[in-house]
C-alpha positions as CSV (number, residue, x, y, z in Angstrom):
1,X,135.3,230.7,42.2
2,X,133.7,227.6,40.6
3,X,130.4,227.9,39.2
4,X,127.8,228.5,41.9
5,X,125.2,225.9,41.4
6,X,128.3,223.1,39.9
7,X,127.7,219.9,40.8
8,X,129.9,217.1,40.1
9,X,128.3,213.5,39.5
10,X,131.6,211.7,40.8
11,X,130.0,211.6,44.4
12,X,127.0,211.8,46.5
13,X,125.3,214.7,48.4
14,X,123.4,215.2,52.0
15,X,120.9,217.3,52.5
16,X,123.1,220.0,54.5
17,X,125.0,220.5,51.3
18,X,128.3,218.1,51.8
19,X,129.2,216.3,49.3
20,X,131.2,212.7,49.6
21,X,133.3,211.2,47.4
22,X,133.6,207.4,47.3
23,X,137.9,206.2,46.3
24,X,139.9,203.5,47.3
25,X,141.0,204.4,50.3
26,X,137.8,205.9,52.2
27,X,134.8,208.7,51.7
28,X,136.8,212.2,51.3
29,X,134.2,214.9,52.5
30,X,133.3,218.1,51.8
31,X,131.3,221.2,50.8
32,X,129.2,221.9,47.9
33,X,129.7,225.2,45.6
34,X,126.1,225.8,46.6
35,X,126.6,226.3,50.0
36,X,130.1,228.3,49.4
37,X,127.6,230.0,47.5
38,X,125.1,230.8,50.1
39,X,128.6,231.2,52.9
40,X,130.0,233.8,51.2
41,X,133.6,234.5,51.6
42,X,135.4,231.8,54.3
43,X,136.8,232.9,56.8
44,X,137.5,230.1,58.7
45,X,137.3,226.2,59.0
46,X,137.2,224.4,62.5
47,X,137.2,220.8,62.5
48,X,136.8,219.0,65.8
49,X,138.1,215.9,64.9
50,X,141.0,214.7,64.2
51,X,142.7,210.9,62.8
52,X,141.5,208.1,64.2
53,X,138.6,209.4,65.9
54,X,135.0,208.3,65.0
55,X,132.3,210.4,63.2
56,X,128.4,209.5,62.7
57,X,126.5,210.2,59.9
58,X,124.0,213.5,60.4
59,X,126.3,214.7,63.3
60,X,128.8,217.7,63.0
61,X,132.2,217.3,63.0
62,X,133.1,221.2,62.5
63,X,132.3,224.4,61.6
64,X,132.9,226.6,59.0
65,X,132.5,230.5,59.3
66,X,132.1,233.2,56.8
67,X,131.7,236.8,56.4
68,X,127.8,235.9,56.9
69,X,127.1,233.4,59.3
70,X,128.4,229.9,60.8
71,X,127.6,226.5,60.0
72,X,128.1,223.6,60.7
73,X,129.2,220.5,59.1
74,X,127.6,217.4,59.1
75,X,129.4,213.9,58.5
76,X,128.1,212.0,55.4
77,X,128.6,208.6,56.5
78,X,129.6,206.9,59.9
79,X,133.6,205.6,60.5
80,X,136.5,206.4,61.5
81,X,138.7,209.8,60.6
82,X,141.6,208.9,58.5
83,X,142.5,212.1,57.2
84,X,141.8,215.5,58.0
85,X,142.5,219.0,55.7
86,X,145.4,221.0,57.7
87,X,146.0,223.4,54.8
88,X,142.1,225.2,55.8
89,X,143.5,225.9,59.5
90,X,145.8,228.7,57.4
91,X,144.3,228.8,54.1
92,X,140.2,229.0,54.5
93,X,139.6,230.5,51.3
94,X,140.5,227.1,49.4
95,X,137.2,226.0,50.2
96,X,136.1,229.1,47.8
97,X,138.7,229.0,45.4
98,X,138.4,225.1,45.1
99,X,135.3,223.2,47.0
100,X,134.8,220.0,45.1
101,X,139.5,219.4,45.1
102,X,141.7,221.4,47.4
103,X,138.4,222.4,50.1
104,X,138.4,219.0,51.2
105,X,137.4,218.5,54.8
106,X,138.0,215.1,56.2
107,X,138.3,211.6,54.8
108,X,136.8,208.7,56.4
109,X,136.8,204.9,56.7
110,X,133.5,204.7,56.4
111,X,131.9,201.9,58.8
112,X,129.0,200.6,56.3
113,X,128.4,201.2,52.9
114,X,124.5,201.3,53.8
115,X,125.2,205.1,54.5
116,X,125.6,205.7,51.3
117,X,121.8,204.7,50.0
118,X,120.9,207.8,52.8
119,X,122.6,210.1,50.5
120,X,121.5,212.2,47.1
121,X,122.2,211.4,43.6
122,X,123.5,214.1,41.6
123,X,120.4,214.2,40.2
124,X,118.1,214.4,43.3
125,X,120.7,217.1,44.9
126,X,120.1,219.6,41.7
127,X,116.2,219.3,42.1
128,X,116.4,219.9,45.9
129,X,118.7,223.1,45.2
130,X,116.5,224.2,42.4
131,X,113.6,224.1,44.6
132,X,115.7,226.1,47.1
133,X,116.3,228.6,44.8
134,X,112.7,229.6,43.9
């Protein structure tokens, strides 16, 4: 299990505790140690969409459920799905082995780059969890 506060400064983070990484081909999409953290053990990952449809930023596009509670998961950006992460239908507990490489969620084509000013630095997403932690 990776470190439980890790952050990685390759990509950006929303305020529900996503994180998206910007590449060549699209925004991949998932979930922060912190809130595997807070999850617990993963027990299993529902995503509603699939490729091809269309997400919005803020609005859930799945659910992921743990030994503690279920929550769901918020779309960084706007666009359209281009991928999605089959290998969590069988094998959950990626997400908690391996949140920020094999845990992906979805990819997307994401619709405007403005989305991505909405999101947190690094930096501002390790202050907001600090705070969360006192």
């Amino acid at each position: 299990m990776s470190d439980k506060h890790e952050i990685r400064d390759d990509r950006v983070y929303t305020r529900d505790h996503e994180w998206a990484l910007w590449t060549g081909d699209g925004v991949t999409v998932g979930i922060a140690a912190y809130a595997v953290d807070q999850l617990g053990d993963i027990t299993l990952v529902n995503i509603d969409v699939k490729p091809g449809d269309t997400v919005s930023a803020g609005k859930p596009f799945g659910t992921v459920e743990s030994v503690k509670t279920l929550s769901d998961l918020f779309s960084p950006v706007s666009g359209k799905v281009l991928r999605v992460n089959g290998d969590l239908v069988d094998k959950p507990e990626i997400v908690n082995e391996d949140c920020y490489g094999g845990g992906w969620m979805i990819a997307i084509a994401p619709s405007s780059e403005k989305d991505k000013d909405a999101l947190l630095s690094p930096a501002a997403y390790a202050d907001m969890i600090s705070q969360l932690s006192h």
